[in-house]
N, C-alpha and C positions, 0 to 999 in steps of 0.2 A: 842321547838326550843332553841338552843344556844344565851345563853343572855348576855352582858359584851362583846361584839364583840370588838376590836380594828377599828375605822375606817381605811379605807386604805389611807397613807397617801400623798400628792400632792405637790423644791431647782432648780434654775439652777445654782447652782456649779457643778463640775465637782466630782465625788468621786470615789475613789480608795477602788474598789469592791474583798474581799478576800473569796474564798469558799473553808470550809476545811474539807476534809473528811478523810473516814478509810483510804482511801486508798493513795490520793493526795493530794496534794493544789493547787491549782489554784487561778490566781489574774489578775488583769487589773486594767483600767480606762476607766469610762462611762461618759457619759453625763448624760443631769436631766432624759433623757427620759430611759435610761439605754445599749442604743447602743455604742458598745463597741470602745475608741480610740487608742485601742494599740492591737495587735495582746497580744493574755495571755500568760502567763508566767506558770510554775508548774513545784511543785518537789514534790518526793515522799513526803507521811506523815512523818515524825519519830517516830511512832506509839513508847511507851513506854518510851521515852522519858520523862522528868521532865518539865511542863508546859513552865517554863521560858527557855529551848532548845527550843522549840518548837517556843518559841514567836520569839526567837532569828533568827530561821532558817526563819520564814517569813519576819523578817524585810530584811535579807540577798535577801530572795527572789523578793522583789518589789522596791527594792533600784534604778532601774535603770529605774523602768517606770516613769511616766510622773508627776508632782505636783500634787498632788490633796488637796484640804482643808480639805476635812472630809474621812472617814474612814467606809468602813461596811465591817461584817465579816457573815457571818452564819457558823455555829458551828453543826456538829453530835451529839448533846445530848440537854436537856434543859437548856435554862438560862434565868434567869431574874434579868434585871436591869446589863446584864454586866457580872453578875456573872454564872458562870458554877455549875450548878448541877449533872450534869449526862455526862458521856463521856462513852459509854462502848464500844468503840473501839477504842480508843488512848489507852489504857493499862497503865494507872497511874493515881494511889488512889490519887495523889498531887490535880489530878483536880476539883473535890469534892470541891467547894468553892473557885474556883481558881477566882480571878475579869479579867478575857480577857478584858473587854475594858479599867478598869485602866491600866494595864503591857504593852498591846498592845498600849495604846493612849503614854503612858513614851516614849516607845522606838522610837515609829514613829514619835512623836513631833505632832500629831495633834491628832481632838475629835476622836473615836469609840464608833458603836455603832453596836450589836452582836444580832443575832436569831439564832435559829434555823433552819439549812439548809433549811429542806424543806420548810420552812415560807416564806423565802427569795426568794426558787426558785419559788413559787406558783405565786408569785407579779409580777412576766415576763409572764404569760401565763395562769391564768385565766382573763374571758373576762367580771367578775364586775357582773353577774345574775345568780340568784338563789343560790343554796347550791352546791358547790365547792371544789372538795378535790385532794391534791397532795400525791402521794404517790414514795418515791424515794427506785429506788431500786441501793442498791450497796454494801456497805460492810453490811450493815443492811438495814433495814426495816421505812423508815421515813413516817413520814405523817404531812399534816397541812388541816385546813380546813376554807374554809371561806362562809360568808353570804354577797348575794350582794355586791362582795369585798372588804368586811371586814373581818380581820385575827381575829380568834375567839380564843379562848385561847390553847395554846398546850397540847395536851395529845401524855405521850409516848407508843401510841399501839403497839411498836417494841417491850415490854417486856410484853405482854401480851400473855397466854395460849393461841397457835392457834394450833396445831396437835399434838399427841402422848408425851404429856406431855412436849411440847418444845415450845418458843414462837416464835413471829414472824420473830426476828430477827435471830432465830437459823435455823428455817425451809427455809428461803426465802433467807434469806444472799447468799453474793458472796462465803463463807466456802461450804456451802449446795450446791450450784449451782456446784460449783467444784466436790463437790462428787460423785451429784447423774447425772450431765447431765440436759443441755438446757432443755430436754422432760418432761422429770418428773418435773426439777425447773419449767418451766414455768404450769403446772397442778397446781402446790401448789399457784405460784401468781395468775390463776384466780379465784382457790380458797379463796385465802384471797381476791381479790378484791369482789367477792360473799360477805365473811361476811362485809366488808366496807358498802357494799349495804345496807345490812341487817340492820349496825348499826347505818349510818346516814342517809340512803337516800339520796345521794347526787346525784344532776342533772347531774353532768358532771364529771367526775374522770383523773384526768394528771398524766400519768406514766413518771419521768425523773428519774435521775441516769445513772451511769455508767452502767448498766445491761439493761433499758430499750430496748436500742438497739437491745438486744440479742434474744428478742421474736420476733417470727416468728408469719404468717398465720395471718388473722382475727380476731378480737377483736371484743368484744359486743361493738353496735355501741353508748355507753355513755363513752366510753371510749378513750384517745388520749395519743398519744407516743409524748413528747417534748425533744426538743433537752436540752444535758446536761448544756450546755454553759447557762444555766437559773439562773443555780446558783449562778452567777457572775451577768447578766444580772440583779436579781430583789434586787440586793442591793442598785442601785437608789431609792429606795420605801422606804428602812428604814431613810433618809433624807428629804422627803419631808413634808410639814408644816403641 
């Protein structure tokens, strides 16, 4: 079993919750509990854009919501400690080492502090028992996974070998979905949810993302469709003690 777990962690401050994906951004303000006090706000991504546009277009974006003292962001790729490892659908090499919670904490004048989308969205809707895994479907391929809800360290299975020499992200993405058709995309995600099964055993598996939505019909019943608004929803969690 997965060892090095992250406790899950437990602020009543208010915080100003940012979720940024391929495709959108989305932002609010939560309470400690994570229930939202502002109707969200969202503008497209500016995918390809130079990190510091990008930071700029958020600060423009959440200027008018409500105080908050602290700051959480989940991010489409890996990061640790703030820093951006991986971005492969914003479309600029800049990002590669970019520090999002130093540039982001500058601009907004308060702390940040950054995961991984899916990480983020898991902490709204899993239910704290057994082996636990999120998997977001939207412009890519996200996943997080936790033990008795605690966030276990991130692995990006989006760029791992899943069919005919393409990885997950290539086969499951919103690109893919567009091509081949709802019927076939959704065949290839219960295939990859198959191999998830296979690779951690996990009790219960949360399908969110913008595409969740889009599958039809009956699910194996270890399986649950969450609403997207999670992604904003579980940045309460990266605040608390």
């Amino acid at each position: 079993m997965l060892a090095a777990c992250m406790p899950m962690p437990t602020s009543t401050r208010q915080t100003l919750a940012i979720d940024i994906g391929g495709s959108g951004v989305k932002a609010s303000v939560l309470d400690e509990h994570g229930k939202m006090l502002h109707e969200r706000v969202r503008i497209d991504s500016p995918v390809g854009a130079h990190p510091d546009e990008f930071v700029a277009a958020i600060a423009e974006l959440v200027a008018d919501l409500p105080a908050a003292p602290q700051v959480a962001v989940g991010f489409p790729g890996m990061v640790r400690d703030g820093v951006v490892s991986t971005a492969p659908n914003l479309g600029h090499d800049a990002w590669r080492g970019y520090d999002l919670a130093k540039q982001l904490g500058e601009r907004l004048g308060r702390p940040v502090r950054v995961a991984n989308d899916a990480d983020v969205q898991g902490f709204a809707v899993i239910q704290g028992k057994g082996l636990e895994m999120v998997v977001t479907l939207g412009t890519g391929f996200g996943t997080a996974l936790y033990q008795d809800g605690k966030l276990c360290p991130h692995l990006e299975i989006s760029h791992q070998p899943f069919r005919k020499g393409e990885s997950y992200d290539e086969q499951v993405g919103n690109a893919a979905r567009k091509k081949i058709g709802n019927k076939h995309w959704q065949k290839r995600v219960l295939e990859a949810i198959d191999n998830m099964r296979e690779l951690t055993h996990f009790d219960r598996i949360y399908l969110g993302g913008g595409n969740a939505k889009k599958l039809d019909g009956e699910l194996p019943a270890d399986v649950t469709v969450v609403d997207n608004d999670a992604g904003i929803a579980g940045g309460a969690a990266l605040w608390r003690d």
